[in-house]
N, C-alpha and C positions, 0 to 999 in steps of 0.2 A: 504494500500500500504506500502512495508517495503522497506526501502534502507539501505544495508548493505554494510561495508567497512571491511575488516577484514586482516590485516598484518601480515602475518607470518616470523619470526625471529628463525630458529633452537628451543629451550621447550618453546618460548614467545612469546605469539599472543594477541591484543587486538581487541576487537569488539566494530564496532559503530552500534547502530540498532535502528530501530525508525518503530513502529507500534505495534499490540496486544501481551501483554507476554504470552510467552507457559504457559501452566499448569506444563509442567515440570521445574521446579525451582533448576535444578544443576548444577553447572557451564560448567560442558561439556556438550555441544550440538553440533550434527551436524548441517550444514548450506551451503548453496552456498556461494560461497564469490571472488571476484577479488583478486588474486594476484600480486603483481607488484614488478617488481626487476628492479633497473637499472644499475645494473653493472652485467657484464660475468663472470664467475668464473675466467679467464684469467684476466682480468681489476684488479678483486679483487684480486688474489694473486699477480701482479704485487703493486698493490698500499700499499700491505701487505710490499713484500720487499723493497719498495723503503720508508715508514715510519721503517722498522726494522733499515735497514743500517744506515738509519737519523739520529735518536732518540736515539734507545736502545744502539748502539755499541760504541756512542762517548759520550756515559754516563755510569761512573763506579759507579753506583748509590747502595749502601750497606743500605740493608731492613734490618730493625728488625720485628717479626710478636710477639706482647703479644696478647696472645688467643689462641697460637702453640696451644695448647693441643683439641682446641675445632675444629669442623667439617669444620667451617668457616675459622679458622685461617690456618689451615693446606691447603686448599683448594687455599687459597692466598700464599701460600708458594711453591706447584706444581705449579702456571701458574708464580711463579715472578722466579721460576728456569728453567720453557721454555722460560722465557724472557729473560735471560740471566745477570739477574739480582744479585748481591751478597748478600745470605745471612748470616745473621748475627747469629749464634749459642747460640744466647740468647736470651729467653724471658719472661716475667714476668706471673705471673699466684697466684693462692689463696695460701693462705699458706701451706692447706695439700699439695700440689703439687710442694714447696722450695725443691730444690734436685734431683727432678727429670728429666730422659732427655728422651726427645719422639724425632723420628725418623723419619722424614719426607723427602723422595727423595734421600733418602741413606746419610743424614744428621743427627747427633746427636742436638741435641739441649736443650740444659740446662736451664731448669725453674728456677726463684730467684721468692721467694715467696714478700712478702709486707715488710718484712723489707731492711733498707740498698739500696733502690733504686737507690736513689738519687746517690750515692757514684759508684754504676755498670752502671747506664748512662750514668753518668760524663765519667767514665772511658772507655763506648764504643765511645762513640764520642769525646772522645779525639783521639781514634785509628780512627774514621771515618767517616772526619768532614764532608762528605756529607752524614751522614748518615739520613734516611727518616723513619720514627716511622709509622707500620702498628697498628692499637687500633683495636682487635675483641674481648671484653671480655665480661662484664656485664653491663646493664643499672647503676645500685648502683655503677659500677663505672671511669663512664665517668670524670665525673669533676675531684675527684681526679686524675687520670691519667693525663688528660689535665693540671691541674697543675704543674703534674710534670713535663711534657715534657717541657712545656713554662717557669719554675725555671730554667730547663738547658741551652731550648735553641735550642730544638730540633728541624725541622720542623715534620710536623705528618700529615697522614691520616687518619680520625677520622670513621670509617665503624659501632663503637657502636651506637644503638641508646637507647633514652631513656636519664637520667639525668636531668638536669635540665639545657635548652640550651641557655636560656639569660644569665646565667653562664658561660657558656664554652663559647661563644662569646667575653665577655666581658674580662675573661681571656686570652683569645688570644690578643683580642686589646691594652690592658694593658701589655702586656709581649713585642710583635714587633714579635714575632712570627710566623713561615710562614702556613697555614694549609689548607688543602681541609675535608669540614666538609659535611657529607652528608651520611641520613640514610637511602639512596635509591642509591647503588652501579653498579646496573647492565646498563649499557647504554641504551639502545632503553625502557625499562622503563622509566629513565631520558626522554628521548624526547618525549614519550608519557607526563609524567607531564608537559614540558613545552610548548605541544601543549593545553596543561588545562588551564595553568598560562594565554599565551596566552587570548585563549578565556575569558575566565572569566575577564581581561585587557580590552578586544575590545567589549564585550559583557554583559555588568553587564546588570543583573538582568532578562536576556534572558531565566529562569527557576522559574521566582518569580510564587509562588501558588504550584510548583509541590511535590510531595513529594516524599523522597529515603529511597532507602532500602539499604544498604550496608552490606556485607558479606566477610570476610578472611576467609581466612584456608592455617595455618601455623602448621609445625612441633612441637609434645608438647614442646618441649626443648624453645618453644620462649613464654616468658613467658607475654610480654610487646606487647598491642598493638600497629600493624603496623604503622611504620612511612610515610609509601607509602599512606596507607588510610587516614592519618589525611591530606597530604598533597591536595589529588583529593577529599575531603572532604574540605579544605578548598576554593579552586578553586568552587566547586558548590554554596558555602553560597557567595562567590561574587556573584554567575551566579545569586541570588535570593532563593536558596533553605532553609532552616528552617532546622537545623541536628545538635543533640546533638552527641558528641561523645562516649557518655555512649549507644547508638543505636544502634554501631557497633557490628555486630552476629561474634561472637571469634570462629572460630570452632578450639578447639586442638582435640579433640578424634579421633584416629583413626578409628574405625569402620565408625563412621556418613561422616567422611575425602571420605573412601571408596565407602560407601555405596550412602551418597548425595549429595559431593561436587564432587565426580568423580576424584581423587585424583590413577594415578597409584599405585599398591605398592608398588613398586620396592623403590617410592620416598617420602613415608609417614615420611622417618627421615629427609627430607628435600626438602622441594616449599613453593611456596607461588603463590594462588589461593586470585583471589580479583574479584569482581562484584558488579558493583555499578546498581543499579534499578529505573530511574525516570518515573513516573507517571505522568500525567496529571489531572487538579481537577476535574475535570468529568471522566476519566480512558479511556477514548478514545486514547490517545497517551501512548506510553512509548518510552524510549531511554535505551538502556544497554550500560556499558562500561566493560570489561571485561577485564584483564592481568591474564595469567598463567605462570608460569615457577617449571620446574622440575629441582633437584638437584641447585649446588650452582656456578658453573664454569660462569655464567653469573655475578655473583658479585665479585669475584676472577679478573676476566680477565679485569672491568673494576676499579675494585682498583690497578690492577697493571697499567693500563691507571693513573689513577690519582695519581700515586710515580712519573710516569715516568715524567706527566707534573708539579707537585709538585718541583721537583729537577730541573725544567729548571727556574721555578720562582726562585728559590733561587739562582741559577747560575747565572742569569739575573738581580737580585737585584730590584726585580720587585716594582712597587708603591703598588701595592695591596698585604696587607697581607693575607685575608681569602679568601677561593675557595671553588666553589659547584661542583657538577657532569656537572651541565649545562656551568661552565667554560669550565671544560675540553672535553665538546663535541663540543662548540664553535671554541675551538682552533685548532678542526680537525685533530687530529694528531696520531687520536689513530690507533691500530695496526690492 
């Protein structure tokens, strides 16, 4: 007997399934599945404009994006210019890249390579003290960046992942510094994790014996594995499960992307394809978890959610310094 729940979100959908696994073992599969919506398309553009007017219009919130140059960084620069957000024509980047200015939304934007940071911060946030630091560069180099921002003074969105994060925590707490830290940007993924966190909370050890199989597939460009998987991988070894992270099947190649993970091509330069596989110790049960998403505007849209709610903590002078994606889906206020 199978009982399937399956959520669909525009390129995001996750599957709950519990009974024999097909033979076929790639992420795309068809399936019957309940959909359920509870808002109208009318409710939902209503609730759209009455959080736009709120939020976005009585905050003259000026973004920096370091990472312009990259797919990611640029991609949060379109959704923070439909938000009506101001950007900032600065941003940092490797050194070959000091000098130069990439073009984003009929915007110039001037890269400063690694020297002299410190001193072009200083000097944006002095023009624009609400200003809100977007991070999309490289794992190698998150801390220092964190660093820096927190020497100035800056608040920051931290979208990199990878580094070394009892580091950059601790550099936040030590500096007073405001920040939303979190290597999983896209929302309705967020609330799939925290309905894991959840479970694995109310239900330890409800998968002890079982054994998983985990699988990404990410664009070659990402070079670091998934911070999303380590996360629903750490939520199963509460549940009871046994899982080294060195377990995890990396898929970058495009071909195998195509051919076994069912990966469109249109989006091989950018998704992320994830499917978690539990077993039962006799093989009679299985349960899948499954997230897909195509292209990037799903982590775009909800980093620009977490500037917007980032600047009302500093506006606020809030008690809490550091923030996750789960703050800012709790505070409900996104667009």
């Amino acid at each position: 007997m199978v009982s399937l729940l399956k959520v669909n979100h525009q390129q995001h959908f996750a599957v709950f399934s519990s009974g024999i696994r097909p033979n076929n073992r790639t992420f795309h599969r068809k399936s019957s599945f309940i959909s359920m919506s509870s808002r109208s398309p009318t409710t939902i553009q209503h609730l759209h404009n009455t959080v736009s007017s709120s939020s976005n219009h009585n905050l003259d919130i000026p973004i920096m994006v370091n990472g312009c140059s990259g797919k990611m960084g640029k991609a949060v620069i379109k959704a923070a210019d439909s938000a009506g957000l101001n950007i900032v024509p600065l941003s940092f980047g490797s050194a070959v890249e000091n000098g130069k200015t990439v073009q984003v939304c009929g915007k110039d934007i001037l890269i400063h390579g690694p020297d002299d940071r410190e001193n072009v911060l200083a000097s944006v946030f002095d023009e624009h003290p609400n200003l809100v630091v977007v991070d999309y560069t490289v794992p190698s180099a998150v801390n220092d960046n964190a660093e820096l921002y927190c020497k100035v003074g800056v608040p920051f969105v931290m979208g990199t992942t990878g580094g070394d994060r009892d580091r950059l925590y601790k550099t936040i707490e030590d500096s007073k510094v405001y920040a939303v830290i979190s290597p999983q940007m896209g929302k309705q993924v967020v609330a799939f994790l925290a309905a894991m966190e959840i479970m694995a909370e109310q239900f330890p050890g409800a998968f002890s014996g079982y054994s998983l199989q985990v699988m990404e597939s990410h664009q070659t460009s990402k070079v670091d594995t998934s911070g999303t998987a380590k996360a629903v991988i750490s939520c199963f070894q509460k549940l009871g499960v046994s899982f080294n992270l060195d377990q995890i099947q990396m898929i970058r190649d495009p071909q195998r992307q195509l051919e076994m993970v069912g990966v469109p091509e249109e989006h091989l330069s950018g998704h992320a394809f994830h499917m978690y596989h539990l077993t039962s110790p006799d093989q009679t049960v299985s349960f899948e978890f499954q997230h897909n998403v195509c292209g990037r505007s799903i982590y775009a849209e909800g980093t620009v959610d977490a500037v917007i709610f980032l600047a009302k903590k500093v506006q606020a002078k809030a008690d809490k310094l550091i923030y996750n994606m789960i703050d800012v889906l709790r505070e409900g206020n996104m667009r």
